[in-house]
C-alpha positions as CSV (number, residue, x, y, z in Angstrom):
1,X,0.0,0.0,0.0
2,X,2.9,2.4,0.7
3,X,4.4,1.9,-2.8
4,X,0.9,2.9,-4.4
5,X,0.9,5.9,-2.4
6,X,4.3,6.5,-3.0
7,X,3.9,6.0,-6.4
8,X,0.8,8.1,-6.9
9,X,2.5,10.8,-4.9
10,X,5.6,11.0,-7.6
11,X,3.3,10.9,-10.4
12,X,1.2,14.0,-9.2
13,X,4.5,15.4,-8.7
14,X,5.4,15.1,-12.5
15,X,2.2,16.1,-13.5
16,X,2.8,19.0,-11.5
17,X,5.9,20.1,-12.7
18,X,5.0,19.6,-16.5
19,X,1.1,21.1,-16.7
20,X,-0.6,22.4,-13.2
21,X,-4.0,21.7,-14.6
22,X,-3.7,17.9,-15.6
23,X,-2.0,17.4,-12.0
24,X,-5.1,19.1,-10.1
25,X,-7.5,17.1,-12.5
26,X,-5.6,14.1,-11.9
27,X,-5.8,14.5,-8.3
28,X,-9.3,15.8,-8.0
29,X,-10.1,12.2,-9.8
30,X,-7.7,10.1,-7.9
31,X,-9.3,11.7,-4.3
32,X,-12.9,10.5,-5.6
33,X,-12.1,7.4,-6.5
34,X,-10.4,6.8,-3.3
35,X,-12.8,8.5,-1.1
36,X,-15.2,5.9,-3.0
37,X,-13.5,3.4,-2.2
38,X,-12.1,4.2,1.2
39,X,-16.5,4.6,2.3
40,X,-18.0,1.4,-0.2
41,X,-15.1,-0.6,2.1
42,X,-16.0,1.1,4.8
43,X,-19.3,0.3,5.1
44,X,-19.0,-3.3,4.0
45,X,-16.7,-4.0,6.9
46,X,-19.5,-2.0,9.2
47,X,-22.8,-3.6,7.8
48,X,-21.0,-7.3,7.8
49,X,-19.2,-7.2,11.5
50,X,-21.3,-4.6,13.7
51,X,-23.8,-7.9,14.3
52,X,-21.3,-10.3,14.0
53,X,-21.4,-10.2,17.7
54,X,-24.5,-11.2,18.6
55,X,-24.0,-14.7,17.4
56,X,-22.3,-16.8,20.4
57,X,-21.2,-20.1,20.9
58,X,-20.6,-22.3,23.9
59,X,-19.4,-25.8,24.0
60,X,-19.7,-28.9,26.8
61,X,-19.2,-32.2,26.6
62,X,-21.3,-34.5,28.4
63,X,-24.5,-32.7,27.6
64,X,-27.5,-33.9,26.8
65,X,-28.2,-34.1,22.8
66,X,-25.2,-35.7,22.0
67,X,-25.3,-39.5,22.9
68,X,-23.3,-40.1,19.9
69,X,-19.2,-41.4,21.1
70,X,-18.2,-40.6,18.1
71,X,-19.2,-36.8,18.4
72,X,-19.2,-35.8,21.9
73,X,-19.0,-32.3,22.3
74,X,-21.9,-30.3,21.9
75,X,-21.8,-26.7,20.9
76,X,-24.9,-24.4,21.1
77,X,-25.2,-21.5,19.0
78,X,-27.4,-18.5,19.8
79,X,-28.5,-16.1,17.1
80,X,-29.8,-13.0,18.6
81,X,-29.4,-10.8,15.9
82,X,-32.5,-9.9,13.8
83,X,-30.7,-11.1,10.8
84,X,-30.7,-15.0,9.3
85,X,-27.5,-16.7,9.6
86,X,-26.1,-18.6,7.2
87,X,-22.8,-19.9,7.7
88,X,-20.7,-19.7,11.1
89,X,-16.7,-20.4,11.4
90,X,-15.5,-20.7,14.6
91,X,-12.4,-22.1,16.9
92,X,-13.0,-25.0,19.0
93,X,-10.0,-24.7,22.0
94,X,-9.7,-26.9,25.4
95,X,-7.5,-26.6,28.1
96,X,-6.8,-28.3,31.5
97,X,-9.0,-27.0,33.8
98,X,-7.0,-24.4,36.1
99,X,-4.7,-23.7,33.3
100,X,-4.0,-21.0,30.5
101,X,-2.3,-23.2,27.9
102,X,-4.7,-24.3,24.7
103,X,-3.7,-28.4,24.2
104,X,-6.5,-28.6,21.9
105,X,-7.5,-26.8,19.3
106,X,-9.8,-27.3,15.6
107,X,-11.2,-24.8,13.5
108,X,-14.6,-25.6,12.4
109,X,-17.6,-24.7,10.6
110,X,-21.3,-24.9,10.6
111,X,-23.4,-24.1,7.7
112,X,-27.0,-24.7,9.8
113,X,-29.3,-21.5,9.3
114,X,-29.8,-19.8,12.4
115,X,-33.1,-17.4,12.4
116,X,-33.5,-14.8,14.3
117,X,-33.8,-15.3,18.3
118,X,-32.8,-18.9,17.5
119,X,-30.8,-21.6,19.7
120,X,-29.6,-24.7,17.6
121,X,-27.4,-27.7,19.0
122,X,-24.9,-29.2,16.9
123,X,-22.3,-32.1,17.6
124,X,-18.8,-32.7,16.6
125,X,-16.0,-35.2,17.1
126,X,-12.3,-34.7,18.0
127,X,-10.1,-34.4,15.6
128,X,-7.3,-36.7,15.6
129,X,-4.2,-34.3,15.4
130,X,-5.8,-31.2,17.8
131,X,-4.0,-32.1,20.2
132,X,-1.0,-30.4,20.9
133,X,2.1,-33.3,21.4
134,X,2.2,-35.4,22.9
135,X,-1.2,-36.5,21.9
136,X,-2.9,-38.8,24.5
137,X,-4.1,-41.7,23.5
138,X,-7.8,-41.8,24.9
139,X,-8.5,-38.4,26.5
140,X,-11.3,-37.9,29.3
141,X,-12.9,-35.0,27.7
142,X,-14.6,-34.3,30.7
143,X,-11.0,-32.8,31.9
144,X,-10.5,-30.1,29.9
145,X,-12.4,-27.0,29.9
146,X,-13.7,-26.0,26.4
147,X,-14.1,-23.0,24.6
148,X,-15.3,-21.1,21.7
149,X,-14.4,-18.4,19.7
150,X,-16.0,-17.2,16.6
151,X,-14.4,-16.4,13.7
152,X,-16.6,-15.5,11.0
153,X,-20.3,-14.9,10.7
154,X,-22.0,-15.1,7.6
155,X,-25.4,-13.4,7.3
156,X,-28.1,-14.0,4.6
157,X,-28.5,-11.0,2.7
């Protein structure tokens, strides 16, 4: 980005030197487009995070809902935005209860539609090589203390 600006910068410069009224027109043009461009990318980043936060996950194991062994954690996702959701990308972490460290970690998505004000339930399985080494063999879930964090909400448009 500094080399465009740098770049543009010398160019206005030349302009300016060789014919006044080219480099103002030039630069009159180059300030719309960017103020265009600066506010379109401005308000996509606003309209697409500002709710992004009223999506949250939580994640037990345990629980009832999932009684399958092969997927025991259970994450429950809240949507209380009063927009549709479409798609959610999130971080499932554990640690050892009392403890700061992250020995597990998977990133993961869902892609069930969330409606406004609604609570779904989902299940997922360990991944194989989350765990930080050395990988135990048959982990007690029930040890660790599990977390989310959302990454990336996608909202129907």
């Amino acid at each position: 980005m500094a080399w465009a600006i740098a770049a543009v910068v010398t160019i206005l410069l030349v302009l300016f030197l060789l014919d006044r009224r080219t480099a103002a027109l030039v630069l009159a043009l180059a300030l719309a487009v960017g103020g265009a461009v600066w506010a379109f990318t401005g308000s996509q980043w606003f309209w697409r995070s500002e709710p992004a936060g009223s999506v949250t996950a939580s994640a037990t194991v345990g629980a009832d809902g999932c009684e399958d062994a092969q997927q025991p954690i259970r994450v429950e996702f809240h949507n209380s935005s009063e927009r549709q959701v479409e798609r959610v990308s999130f971080e499932l972490a554990a640690r050892h209860k009392d403890h700061s460290s992250v020995v597990y970690r998977a990133f993961l998505r869902s892609d069930r539609i969330l409606q406004p004000g609604e609570v779904a339930v989902a299940c997922y399985g360990i991944l194989p090589h989350g765990f930080l080494p050395p990988r135990p063999l048959n982990p007690d879930l029930a040890t660790y203390q599990w977390s989310i964090e959302i990454s990336l909400v996608d909202f129907v448009s």
